[in-house]
C-alpha positions as CSV (number, residue, x, y, z in Angstrom):
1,X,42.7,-85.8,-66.7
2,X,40.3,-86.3,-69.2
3,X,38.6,-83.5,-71.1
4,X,35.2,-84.3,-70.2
5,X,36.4,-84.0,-66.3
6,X,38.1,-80.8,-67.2
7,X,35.3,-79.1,-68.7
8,X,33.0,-80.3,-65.8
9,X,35.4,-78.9,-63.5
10,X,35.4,-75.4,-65.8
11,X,31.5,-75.6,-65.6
12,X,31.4,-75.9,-61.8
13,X,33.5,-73.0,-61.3
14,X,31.3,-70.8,-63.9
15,X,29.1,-71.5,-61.6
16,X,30.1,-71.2,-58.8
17,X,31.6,-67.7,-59.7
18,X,28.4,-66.7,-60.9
19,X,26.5,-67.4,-57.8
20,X,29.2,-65.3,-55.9
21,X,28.8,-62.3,-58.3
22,X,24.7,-62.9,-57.4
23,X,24.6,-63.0,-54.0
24,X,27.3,-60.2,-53.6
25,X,25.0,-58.3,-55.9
26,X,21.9,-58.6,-53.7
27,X,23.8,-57.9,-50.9
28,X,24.5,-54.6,-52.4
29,X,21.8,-53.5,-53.8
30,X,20.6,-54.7,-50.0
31,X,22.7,-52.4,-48.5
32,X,22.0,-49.3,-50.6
33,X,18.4,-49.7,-50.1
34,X,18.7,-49.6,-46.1
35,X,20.8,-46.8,-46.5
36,X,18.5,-45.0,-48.9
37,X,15.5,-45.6,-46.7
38,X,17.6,-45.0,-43.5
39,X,18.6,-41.5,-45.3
40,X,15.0,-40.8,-45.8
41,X,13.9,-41.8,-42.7
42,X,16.6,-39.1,-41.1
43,X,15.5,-36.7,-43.7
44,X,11.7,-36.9,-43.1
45,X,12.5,-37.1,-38.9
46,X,14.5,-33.8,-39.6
47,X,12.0,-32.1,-41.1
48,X,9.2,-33.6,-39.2
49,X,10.9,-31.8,-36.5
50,X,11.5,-28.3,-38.3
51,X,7.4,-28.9,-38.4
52,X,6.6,-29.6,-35.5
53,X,9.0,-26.8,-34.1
54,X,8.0,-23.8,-36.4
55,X,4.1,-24.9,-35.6
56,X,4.9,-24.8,-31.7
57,X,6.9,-21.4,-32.2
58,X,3.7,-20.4,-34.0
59,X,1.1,-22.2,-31.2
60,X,3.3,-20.0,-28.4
61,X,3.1,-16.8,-30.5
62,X,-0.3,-16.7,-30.2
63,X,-1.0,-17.9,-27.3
64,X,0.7,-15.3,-25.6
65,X,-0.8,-12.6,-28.3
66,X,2.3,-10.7,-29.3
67,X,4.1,-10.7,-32.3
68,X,8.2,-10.4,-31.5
69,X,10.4,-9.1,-32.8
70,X,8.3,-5.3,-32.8
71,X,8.8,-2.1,-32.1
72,X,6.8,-0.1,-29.5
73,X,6.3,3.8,-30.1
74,X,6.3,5.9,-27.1
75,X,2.8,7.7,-26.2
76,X,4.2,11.7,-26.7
77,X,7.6,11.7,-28.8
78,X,8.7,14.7,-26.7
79,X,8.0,17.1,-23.4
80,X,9.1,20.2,-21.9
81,X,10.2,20.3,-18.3
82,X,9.2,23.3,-15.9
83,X,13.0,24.8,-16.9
84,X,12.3,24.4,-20.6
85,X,14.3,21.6,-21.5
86,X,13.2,19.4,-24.2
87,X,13.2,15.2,-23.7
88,X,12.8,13.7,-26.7
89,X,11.2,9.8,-26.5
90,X,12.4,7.4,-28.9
91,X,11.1,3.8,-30.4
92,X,12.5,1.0,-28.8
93,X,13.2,-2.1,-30.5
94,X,12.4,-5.3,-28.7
95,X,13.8,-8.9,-30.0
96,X,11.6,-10.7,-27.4
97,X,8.9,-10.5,-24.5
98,X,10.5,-8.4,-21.6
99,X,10.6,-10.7,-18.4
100,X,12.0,-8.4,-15.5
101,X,10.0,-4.9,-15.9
102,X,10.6,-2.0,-13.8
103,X,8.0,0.7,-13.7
104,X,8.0,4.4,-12.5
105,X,4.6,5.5,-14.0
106,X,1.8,4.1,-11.2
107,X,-0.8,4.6,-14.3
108,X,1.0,1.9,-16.5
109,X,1.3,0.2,-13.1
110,X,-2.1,0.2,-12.4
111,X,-2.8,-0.8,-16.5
112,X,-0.2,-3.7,-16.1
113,X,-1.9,-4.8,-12.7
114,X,-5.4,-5.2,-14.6
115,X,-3.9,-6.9,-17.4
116,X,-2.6,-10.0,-14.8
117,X,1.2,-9.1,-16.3
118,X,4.0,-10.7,-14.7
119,X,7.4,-10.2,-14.5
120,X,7.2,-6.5,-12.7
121,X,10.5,-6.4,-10.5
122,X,10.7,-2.5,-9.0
123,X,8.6,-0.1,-8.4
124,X,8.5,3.8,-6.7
125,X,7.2,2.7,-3.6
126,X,5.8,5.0,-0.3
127,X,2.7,6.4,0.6
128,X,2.0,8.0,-2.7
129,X,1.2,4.5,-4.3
130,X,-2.5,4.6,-5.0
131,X,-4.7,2.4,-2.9
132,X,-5.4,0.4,-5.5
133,X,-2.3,-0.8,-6.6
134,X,-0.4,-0.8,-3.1
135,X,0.1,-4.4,-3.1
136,X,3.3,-3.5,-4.7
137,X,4.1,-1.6,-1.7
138,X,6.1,-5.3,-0.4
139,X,9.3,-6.7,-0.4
140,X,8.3,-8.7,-2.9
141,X,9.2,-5.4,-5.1
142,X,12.2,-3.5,-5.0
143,X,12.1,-0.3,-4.4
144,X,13.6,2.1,-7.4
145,X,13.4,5.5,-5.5
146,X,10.4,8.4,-5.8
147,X,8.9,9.6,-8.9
148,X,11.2,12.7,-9.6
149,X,14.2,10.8,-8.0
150,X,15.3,7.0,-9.5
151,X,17.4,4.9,-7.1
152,X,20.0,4.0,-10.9
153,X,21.9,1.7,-8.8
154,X,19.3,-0.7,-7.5
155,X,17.8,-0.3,-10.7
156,X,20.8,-1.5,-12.6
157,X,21.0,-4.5,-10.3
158,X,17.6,-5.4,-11.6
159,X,18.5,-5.9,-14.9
160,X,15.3,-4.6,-16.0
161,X,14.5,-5.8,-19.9
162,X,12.5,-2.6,-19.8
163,X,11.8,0.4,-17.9
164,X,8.5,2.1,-18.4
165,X,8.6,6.2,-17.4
166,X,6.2,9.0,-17.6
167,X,6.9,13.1,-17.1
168,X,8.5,12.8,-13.9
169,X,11.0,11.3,-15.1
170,X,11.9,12.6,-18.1
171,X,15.1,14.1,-17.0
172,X,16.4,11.0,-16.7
173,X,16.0,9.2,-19.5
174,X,19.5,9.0,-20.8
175,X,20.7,7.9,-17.8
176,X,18.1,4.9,-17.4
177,X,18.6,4.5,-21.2
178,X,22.3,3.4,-19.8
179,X,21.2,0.6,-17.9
180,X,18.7,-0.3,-20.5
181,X,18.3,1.0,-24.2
182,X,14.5,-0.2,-23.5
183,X,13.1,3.1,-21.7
184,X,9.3,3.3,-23.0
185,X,7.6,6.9,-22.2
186,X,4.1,5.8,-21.4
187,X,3.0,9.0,-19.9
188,X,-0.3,10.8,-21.3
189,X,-0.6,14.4,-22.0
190,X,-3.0,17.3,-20.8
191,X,-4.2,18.6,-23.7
192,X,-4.2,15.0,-25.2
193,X,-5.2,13.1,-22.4
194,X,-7.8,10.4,-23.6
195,X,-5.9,9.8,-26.6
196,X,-2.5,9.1,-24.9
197,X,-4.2,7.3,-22.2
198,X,-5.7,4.5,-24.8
199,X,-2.3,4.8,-26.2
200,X,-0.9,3.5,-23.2
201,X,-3.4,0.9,-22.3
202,X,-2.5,-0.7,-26.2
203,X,1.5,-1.2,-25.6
204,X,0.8,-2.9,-22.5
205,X,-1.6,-4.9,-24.4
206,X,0.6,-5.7,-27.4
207,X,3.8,-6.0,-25.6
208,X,2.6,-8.8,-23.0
209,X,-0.5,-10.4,-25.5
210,X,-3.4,-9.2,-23.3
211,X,-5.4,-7.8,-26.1
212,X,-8.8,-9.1,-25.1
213,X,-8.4,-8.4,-21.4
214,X,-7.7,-4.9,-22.9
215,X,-10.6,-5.1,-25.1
216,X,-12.9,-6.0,-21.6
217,X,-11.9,-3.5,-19.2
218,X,-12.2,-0.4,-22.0
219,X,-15.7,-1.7,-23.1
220,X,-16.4,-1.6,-18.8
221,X,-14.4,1.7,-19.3
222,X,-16.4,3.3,-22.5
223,X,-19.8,2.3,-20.9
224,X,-19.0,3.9,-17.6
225,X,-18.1,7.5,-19.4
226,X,-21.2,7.4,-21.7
227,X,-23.0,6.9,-18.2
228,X,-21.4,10.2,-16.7
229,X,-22.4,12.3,-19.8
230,X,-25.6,11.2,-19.6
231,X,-25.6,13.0,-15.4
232,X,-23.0,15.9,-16.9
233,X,-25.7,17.0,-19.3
234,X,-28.2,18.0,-16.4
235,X,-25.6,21.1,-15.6
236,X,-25.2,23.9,-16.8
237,X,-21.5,24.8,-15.8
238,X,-18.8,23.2,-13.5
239,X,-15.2,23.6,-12.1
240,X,-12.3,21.6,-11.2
241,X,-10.3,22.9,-8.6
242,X,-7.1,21.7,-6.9
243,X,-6.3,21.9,-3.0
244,X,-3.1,22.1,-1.6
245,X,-2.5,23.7,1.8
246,X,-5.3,25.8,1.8
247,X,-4.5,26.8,-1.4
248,X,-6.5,26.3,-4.5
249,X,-5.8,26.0,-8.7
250,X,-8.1,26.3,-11.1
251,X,-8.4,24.1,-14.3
252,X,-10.5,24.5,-17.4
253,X,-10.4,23.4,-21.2
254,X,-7.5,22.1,-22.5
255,X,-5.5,21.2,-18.9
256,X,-4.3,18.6,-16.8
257,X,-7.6,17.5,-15.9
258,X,-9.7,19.1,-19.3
259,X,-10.7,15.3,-19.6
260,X,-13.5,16.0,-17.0
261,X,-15.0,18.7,-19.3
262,X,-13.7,17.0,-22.8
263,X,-14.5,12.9,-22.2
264,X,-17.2,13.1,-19.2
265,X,-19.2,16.2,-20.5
266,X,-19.3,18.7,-17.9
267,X,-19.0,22.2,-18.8
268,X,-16.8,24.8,-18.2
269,X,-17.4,27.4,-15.8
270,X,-15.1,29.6,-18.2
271,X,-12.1,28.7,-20.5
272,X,-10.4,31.8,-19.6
273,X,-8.0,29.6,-17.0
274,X,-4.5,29.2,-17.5
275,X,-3.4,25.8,-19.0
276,X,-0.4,24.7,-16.6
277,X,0.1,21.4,-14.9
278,X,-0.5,23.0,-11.5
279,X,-3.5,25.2,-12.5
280,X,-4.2,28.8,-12.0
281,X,-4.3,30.4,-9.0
282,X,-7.5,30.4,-7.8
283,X,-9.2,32.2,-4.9
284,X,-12.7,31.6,-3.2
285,X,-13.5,34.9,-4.0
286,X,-13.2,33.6,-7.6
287,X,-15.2,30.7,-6.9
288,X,-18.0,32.5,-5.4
289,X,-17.9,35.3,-9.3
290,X,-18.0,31.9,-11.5
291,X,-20.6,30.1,-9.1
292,X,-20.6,26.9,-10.3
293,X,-23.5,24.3,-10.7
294,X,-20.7,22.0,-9.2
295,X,-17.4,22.4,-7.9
296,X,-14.4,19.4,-8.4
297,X,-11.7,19.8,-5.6
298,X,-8.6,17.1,-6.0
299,X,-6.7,16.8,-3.0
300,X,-3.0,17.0,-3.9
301,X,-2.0,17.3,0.1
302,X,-3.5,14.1,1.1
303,X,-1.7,13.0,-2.6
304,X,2.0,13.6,-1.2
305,X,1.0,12.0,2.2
306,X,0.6,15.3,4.7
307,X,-2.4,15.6,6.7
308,X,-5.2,17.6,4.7
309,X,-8.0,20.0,6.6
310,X,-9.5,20.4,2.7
311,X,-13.1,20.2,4.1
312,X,-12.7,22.5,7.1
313,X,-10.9,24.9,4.3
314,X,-13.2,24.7,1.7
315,X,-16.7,25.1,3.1
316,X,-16.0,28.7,4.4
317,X,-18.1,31.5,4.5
318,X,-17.6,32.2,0.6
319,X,-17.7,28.8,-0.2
320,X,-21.1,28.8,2.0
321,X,-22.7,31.2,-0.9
322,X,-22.0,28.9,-4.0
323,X,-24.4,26.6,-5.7
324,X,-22.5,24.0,-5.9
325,X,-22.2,24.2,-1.9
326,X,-25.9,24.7,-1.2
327,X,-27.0,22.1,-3.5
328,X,-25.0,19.5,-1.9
329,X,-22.7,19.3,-5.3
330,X,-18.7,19.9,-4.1
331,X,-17.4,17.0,-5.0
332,X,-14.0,15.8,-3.0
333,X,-11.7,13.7,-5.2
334,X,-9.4,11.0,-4.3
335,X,-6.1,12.6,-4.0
336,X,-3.6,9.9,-4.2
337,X,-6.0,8.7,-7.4
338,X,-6.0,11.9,-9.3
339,X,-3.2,13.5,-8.4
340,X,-0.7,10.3,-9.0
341,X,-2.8,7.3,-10.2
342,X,-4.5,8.3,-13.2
343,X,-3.6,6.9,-16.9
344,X,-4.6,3.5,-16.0
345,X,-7.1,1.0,-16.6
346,X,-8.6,0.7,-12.9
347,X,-7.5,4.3,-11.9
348,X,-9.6,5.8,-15.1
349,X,-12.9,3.5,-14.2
350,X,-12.9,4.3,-10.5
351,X,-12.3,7.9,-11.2
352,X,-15.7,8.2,-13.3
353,X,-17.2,5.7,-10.6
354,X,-16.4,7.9,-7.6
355,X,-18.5,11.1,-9.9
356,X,-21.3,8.6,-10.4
357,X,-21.2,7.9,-6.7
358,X,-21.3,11.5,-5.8
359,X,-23.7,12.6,-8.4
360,X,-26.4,10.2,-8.4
């Protein structure tokens, strides 16, 4: 072979070679582009995603109104039970919206009701459930036992995320706190009535995001009240009374039912009344001394569900000699309503709506 065939033969192979390393080049650097933009594709999906998913965590959070995790504060941090015992009331922590709710106070039943939540599982069912929240009253509900007696085991099979409780219950706390550590006291207080009351109506708002239906009802509520002053201030002097059995109670300023003289306006036929939860002893002839411009009377025995003669009982002879009776101004209250249903949203408007009624 020749050397001019020998170097054509080198030069084709140079070549060749060369066009090899080229291509294989291309290919590579090919390659690591797809695999770059494939990366950054992934990436971007990923956190296109994270996005998306923290703005619909965001978008749920306030649609539904409430802020989890938070804590919720009970409405009195303590009580005393007729024997003396203390119950302390503790914050509850809660990591999420409760879904299966069991409650024993009808007031936060009644709030809950007007707030359209859902989710209530158990309640105390019978005839003391208030008239306007005896819908619950159905299987549809199971029932968790009386107010001063729980039903634990048909409440543990609940699996309630939260148990709401009031006084009546107080005593057992620890052992509801066993099927759930979320027991919320949303009870109010008698010498702090209003003011626990609101307190109340604000952790079912926060807890279950119905702050503007909250908002609604207690400008309704507010309204109503400033009505009621505005017919308290044309007497001079007033009494709330409770029946029971032919028996009556007396209440004045602070008391279970000192709202009537503190948030609607009426005043006190005297402050020299015991403060107790069951009132003061109070006879007709009392009545009659005090003589009030108009006389409250709750009826606790219709309340508990026995038949009541409060009417045949009360307008006796003394009775006959008030003002209040010969100006037409004894005003019967809704037992089952004031006796068991206050605290709540619907309870507390048709309360200040029955006066009105009676009144105008």
């Amino acid at each position: 072979m020749n050397n001019r065939k020998l170097l054509g033969i080198i030069i084709a192979m140079l070549v060749l070679f060369l066009v090899a390393c080229g291509s294989n080049g291309s290919a590579g650097e090919e390659g690591n582009t797809d695999s770059d933009e494939e990366g950054t594709t992934e990436e971007a999906t990923e956190e296109n995603n994270e996005e998306n998913a923290g703005e619909n965590t965001e978008e749920n959070a306030e649609e539904a109104g409430s802020t989890y995790p938070m804590t919720v504060s009970p409405t009195l941090s303590s009580t005393e039970s007729r024997d003396g015992t203390q119950n302390n009331f503790e914050d509850v922590d809660f990591e999420s919206q409760p879904e299966n709710i069991v409650v024993f106070d009808y007031g936060f039943l009644d709030t809950l009701d007007a707030l359209g939540v859902e989710g209530i599982v158990g309640v105390p069912q019978g005839s003391s459930l208030p008239t306007h929240v005896e819908d619950y009253n159905s299987e549809e509900y199971t029932n968790i036992g009386t107010l001063k007696e729980p039903l634990l085991e048909d409440i543990a099979a609940l699996e309630p995320d939260v148990i709401f409780i009031s006084g009546r219950q107080a005593a057992f706390y620890d052992q509801l706190k066993e099927i759930t550590p979320n027991v919320v006291f949303v009870g109010t207080d008698q010498e702090q009535y209003w003011e626990t009351f609101t307190d109340s109506v604000d952790i079912a708002a926060e807890m279950f995001g119905k702050q503007e239906e909250a908002e609604e009802y207690m400008a309704d509520l507010n309204s109503k009240v400033e009505e009621i002053n505005n017919h308290a201030s044309n007497f001079e002097s007033s009494l709330v009374t409770m029946y029971n059995e032919g028996q009556l109670s007396g209440y004045s300023t602070p008391s279970r039912f000192g709202y009537v003289y503190d948030v609607y306006g009426f005043q006190p036929v005297t402050e020299d009344i015991e403060s107790s939860s069951h009132g003061s002893n109070f006879g007709y002839e009392a009545i009659l001394e005090f003589d009030p411009e108009v006389l409250f009377v709750i009826d606790r025995t219709a309340a508990i569900g026995d038949d009541s003669n409060i009417e045949s009982d009360m307008e006796n002879e003394i009775i006959q000699q008030t003002t209040a009776y010969q100006n037409d101004r004894i005003v019967y209250l809704n037992g089952p309503l004031w006796y068991l249903g206050g605290g709540g949203l619907q309870s507390e408007l048709a309360k200040v709506e029955e006066i009105l009624s009676e009144l105008e």
